[in-house]
C-alpha positions as CSV (number, residue, x, y, z in Angstrom):
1,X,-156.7,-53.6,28.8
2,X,-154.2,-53.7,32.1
3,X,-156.5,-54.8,35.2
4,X,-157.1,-51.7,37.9
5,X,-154.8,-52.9,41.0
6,X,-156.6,-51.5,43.9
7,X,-154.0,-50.1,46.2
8,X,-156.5,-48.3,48.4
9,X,-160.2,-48.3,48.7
10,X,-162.4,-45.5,47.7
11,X,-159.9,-43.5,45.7
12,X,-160.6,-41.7,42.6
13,X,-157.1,-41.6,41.1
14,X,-155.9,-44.1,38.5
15,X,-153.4,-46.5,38.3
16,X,-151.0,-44.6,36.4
17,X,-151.3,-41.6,39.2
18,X,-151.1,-43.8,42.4
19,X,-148.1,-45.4,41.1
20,X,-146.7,-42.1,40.2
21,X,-147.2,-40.9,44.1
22,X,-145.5,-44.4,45.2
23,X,-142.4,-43.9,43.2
24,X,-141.5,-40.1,44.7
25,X,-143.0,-41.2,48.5
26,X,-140.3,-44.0,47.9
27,X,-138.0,-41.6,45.9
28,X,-137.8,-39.1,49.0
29,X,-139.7,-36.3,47.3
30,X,-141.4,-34.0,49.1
31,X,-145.5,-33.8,49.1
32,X,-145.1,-30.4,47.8
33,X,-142.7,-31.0,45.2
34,X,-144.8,-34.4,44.4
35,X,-147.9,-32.6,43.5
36,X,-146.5,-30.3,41.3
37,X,-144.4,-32.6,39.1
38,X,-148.0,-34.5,38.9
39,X,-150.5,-31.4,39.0
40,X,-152.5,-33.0,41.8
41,X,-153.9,-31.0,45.0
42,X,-151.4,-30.7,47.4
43,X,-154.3,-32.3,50.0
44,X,-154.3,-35.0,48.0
45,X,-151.0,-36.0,47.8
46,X,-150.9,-35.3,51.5
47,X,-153.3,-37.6,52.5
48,X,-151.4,-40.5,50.3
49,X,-148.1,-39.7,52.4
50,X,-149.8,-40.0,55.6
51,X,-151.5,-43.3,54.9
52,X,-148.4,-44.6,54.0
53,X,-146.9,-43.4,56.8
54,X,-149.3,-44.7,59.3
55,X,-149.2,-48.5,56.8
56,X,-145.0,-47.9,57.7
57,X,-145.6,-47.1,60.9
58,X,-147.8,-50.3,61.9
59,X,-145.4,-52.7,59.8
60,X,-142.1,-51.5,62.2
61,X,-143.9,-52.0,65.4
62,X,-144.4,-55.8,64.6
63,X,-140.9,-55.8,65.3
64,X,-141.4,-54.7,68.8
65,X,-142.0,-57.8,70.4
66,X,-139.4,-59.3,68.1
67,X,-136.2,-60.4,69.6
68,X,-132.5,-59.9,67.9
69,X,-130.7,-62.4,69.2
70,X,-126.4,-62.7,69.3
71,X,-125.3,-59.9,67.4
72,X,-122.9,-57.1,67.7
73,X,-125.4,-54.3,68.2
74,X,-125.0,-50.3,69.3
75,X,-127.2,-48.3,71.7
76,X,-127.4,-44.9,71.7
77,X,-130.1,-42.1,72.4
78,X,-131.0,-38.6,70.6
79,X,-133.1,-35.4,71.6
80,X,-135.5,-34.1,68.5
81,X,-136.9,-30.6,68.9
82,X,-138.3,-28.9,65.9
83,X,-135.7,-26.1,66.5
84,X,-132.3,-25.6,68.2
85,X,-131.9,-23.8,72.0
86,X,-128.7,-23.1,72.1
87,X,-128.5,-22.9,75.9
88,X,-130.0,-26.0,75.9
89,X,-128.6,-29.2,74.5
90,X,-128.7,-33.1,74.3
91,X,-129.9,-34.9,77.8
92,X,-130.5,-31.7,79.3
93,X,-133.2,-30.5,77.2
94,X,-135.9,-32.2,79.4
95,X,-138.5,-31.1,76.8
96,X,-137.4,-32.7,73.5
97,X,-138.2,-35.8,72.7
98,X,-135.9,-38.7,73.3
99,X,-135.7,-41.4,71.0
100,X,-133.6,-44.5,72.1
101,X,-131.6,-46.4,69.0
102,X,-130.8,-50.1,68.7
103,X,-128.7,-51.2,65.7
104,X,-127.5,-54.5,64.9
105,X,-124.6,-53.8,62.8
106,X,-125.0,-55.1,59.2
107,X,-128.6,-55.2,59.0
108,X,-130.8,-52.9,60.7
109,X,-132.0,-50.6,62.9
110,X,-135.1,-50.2,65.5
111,X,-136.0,-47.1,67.8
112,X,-138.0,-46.3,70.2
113,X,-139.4,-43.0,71.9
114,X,-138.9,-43.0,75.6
115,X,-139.8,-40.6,78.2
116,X,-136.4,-40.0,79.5
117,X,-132.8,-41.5,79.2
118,X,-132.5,-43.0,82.8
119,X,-131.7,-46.6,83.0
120,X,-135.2,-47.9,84.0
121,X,-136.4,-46.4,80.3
122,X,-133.7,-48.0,78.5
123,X,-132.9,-51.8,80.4
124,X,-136.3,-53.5,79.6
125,X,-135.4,-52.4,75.4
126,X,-132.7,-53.3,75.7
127,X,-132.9,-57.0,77.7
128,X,-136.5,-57.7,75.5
129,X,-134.1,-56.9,72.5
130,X,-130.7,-58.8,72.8
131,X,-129.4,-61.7,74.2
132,X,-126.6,-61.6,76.9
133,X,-124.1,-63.1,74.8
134,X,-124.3,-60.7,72.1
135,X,-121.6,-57.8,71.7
136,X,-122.7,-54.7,72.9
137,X,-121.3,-50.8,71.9
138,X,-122.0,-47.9,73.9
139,X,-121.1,-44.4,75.0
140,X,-120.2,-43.2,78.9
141,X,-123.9,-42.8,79.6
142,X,-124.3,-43.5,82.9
143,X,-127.7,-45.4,82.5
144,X,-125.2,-48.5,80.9
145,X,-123.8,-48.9,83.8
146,X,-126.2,-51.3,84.5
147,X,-125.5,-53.7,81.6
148,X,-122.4,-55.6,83.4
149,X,-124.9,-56.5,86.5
150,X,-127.3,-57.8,83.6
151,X,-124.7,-60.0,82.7
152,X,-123.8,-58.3,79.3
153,X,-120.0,-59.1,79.5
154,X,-119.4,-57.7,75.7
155,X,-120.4,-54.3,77.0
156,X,-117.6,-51.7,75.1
157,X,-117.8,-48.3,75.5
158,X,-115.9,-44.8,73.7
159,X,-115.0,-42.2,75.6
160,X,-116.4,-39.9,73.4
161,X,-115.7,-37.0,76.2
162,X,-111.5,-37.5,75.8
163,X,-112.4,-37.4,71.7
164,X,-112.3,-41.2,71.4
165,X,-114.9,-42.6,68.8
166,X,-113.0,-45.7,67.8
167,X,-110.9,-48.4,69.3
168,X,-110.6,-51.0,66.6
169,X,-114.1,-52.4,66.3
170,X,-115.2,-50.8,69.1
171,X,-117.2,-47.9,68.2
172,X,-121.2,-46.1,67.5
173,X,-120.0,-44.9,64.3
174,X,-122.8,-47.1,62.7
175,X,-125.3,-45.0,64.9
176,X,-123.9,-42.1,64.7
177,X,-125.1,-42.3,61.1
178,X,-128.1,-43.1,61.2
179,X,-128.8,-40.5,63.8
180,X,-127.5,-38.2,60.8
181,X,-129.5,-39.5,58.5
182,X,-132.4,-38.9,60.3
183,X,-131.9,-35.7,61.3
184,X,-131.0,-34.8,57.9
185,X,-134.4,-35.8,56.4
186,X,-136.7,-34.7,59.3
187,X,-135.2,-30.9,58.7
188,X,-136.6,-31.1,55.1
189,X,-140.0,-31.1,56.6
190,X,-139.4,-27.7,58.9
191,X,-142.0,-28.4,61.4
192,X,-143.8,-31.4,62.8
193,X,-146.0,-31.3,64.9
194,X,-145.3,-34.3,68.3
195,X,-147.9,-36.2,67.4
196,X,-147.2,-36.9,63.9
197,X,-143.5,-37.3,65.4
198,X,-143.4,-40.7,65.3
199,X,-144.7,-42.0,62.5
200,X,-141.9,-39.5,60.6
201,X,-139.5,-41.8,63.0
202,X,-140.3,-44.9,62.1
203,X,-140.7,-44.1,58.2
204,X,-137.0,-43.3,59.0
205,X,-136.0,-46.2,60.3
206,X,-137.8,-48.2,58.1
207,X,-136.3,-46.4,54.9
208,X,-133.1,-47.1,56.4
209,X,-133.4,-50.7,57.2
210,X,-134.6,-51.1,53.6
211,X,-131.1,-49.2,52.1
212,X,-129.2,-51.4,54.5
213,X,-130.5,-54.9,52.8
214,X,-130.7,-53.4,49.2
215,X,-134.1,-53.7,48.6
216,X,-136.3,-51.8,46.2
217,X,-138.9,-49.5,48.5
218,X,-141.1,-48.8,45.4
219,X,-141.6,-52.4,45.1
220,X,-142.2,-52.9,49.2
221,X,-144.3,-49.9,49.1
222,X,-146.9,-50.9,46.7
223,X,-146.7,-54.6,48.3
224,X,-147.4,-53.2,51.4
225,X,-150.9,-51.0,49.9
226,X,-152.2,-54.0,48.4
227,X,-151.6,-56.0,51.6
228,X,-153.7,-53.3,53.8
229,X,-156.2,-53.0,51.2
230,X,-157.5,-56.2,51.6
């Protein structure tokens, strides 16, 4: 008889079930769509989603303090609103949230929510993330302007207002995708509410950094519940 694996305390579900939830949390599936392909409350599989959130959530802000060293990385900023104003877009829609991006190119990605997109928000990420020597990517955003005092000589930027978004290897493109790819998978959800805002952002970036290295998330996953069961 196969041993019960504990992947979270005082649970009623078996094994078989638990494993089940892993496998579409990791597989991208909806809660919704999860508890109807395994007939369990919708609650239920609710409350599974949100402690793995919250499990993914405290995991990616170990790598807060962490430092990236040389690299060739690319900054950039969105605005997340649960639905479009029209009249109202990007760094002048004072009541979205802004999220800052870091990504070192070939491996991963971290963010950050900020409370606005000035240059005091954005120059202690950036100098407690990467090194002066490294190679750093950038739109016109006045807020960089500040990089070349700091010493940044690799500082390259696009000119994304004259339609420029490449110049050989010097481009957001990288980004730029993963700002899609977010974006793309928070609309699933239709509405979330702020607070639970970021944890839905770092599960992002966390799936993403985990599709970057080609690692198995249904493996990590269920590593991770055992490791926070204990």
């Amino acid at each position: 008889m196969k041993a019960r694996i504990n992947y979270r305390k005082r649970t009623r579900l078996d094994n078989n079930k638990i494993e089940k939830i892993i496998l579409y949390f990791s597989e991208d599936l909806t809660a919704l769509k999860s508890s109807k392909l395994l007939w369990i409350n919708r609650k239920t599989i609710d409350d599974w989603y949100g402690y793995m959130r919250k499990i993914i959530f405290i995991e990616s802000e170990k790598e807060k303090q962490e430092k990236l060293w040389w690299w060739v990385y690319e900054l950039d900023e969105s605005y997340f609103w649960p639905k479009r104003i029209r009249w109202k877009r990007w760094r002048w829609a004072w009541w979205k949230t802004i999220v800052f991006w870091v990504l070192k190119r070939w491996w991963s990605v971290y963010t950050e929510i900020i409370p606005d997109a000035k240059a005091k928000s954005l120059i202690p990420i950036i100098r407690g993330k990467i090194s002066n020597w490294s190679t750093v990517n950038t739109d016109w955003w006045k807020a960089y302007d500040w990089l070349v005092d700091l010493w940044y000589e690799k500082h390259y930027r696009v000119h994304h207002w004259a339609n420029e978004f490449a110049r050989w290897k010097r481009h957001i493109n990288w980004i730029e995708s993963f700002w899609s790819f977010t974006k793309r998978r928070l609309s699933k959800f239709n509405w979330i509410k702020k607070e639970f805002f970021p944890l839905y952002l770092k599960e992002s970036e966390f799936r993403y950094n985990v599709r970057v290295k080609w690692k198995d998330l249904n493996y990590i996953m269920q590593q991770l519940l055992l490791k926070y069961n204990t």
